[in-house]
C-alpha positions as CSV (number, residue, x, y, z in Angstrom):
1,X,-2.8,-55.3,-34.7
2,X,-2.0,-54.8,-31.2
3,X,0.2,-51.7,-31.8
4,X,-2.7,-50.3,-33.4
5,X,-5.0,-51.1,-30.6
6,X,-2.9,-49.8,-28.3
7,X,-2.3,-46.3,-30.3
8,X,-5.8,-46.2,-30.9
9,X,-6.4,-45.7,-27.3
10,X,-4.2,-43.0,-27.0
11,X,-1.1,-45.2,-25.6
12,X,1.4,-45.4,-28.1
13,X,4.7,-44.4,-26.0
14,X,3.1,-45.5,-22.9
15,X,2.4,-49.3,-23.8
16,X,4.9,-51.1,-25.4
17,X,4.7,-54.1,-27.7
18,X,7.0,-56.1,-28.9
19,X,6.8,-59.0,-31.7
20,X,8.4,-62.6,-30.5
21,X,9.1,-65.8,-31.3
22,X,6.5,-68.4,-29.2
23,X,8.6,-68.0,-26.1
24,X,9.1,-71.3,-25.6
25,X,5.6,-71.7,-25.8
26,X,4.6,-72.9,-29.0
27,X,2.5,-75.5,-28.0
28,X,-0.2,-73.1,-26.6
29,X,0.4,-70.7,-29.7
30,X,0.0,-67.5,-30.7
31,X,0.7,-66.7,-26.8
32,X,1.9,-63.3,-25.4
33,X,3.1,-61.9,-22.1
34,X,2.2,-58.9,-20.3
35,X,4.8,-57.4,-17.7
36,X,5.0,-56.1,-15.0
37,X,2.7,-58.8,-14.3
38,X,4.0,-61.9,-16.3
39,X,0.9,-62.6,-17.1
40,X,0.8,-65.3,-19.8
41,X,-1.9,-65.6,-22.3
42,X,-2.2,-68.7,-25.0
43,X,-4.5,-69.5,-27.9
44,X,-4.8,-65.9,-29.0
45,X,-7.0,-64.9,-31.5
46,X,-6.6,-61.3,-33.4
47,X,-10.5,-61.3,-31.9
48,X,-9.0,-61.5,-28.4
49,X,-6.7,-58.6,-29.0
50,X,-9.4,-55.6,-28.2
51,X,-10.5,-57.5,-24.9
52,X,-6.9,-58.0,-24.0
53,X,-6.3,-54.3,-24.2
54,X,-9.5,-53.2,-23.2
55,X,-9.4,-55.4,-19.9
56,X,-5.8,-55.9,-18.9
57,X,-4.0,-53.1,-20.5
58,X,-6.5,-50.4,-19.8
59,X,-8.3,-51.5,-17.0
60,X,-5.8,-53.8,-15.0
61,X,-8.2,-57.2,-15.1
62,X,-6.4,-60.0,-17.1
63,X,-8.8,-62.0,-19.3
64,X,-8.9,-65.3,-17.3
65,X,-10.3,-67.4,-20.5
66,X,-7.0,-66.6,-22.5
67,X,-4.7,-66.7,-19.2
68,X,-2.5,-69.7,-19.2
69,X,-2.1,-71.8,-16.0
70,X,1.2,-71.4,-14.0
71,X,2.0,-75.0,-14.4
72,X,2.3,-74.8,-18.1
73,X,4.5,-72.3,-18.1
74,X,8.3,-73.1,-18.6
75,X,7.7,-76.8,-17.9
76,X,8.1,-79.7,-19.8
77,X,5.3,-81.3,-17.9
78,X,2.6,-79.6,-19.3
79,X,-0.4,-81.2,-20.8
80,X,-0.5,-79.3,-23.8
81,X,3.3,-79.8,-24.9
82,X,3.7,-82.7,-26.9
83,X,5.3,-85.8,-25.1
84,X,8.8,-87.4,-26.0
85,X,8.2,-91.0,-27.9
86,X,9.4,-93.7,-24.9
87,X,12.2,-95.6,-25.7
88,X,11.5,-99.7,-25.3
């Protein structure tokens, strides 16, 4: 769907989109990244997709709601990923 979006708006050879894995990122799943910026978004809807576009592709404001926080990116620390059983 976001292929189309983005050819619907005339940017097809512009704007490229790629299908991933989770990036590491499953726990905050379906997530996607959007470069040059590295912004990272989580929790994405296929309702989220036309505001993504529409606000960050086209029109350079990322969609703070969907925007994941820095310190849950690439970390094992991060509230959402599951924690490791302890060992007694």
């Amino acid at each position: 769907m976001f292929k189309e979006k983005l050819a619907a708006r005339g940017l097809k050879g512009k704007v490229r989109a790629n299908q991933s894995g989770c990036l590491d990122q499953c726990e905050h799943g379906p997530n996607l990244v959007v470069y040059p910026e590295a912004v990272w978004y989580g929790g994405v809807t296929l309702a989220d997709v036309e505001e993504i576009v529409a606000s960050h592709i086209v029109g350079g404001k990322p969609v703070e709601r969907l925007r994941m926080r820095e310190s849950c990116i690439n970390t094992a620390s991060c509230e959402h990923r599951p924690q490791a059983a302890s060992t007694k």
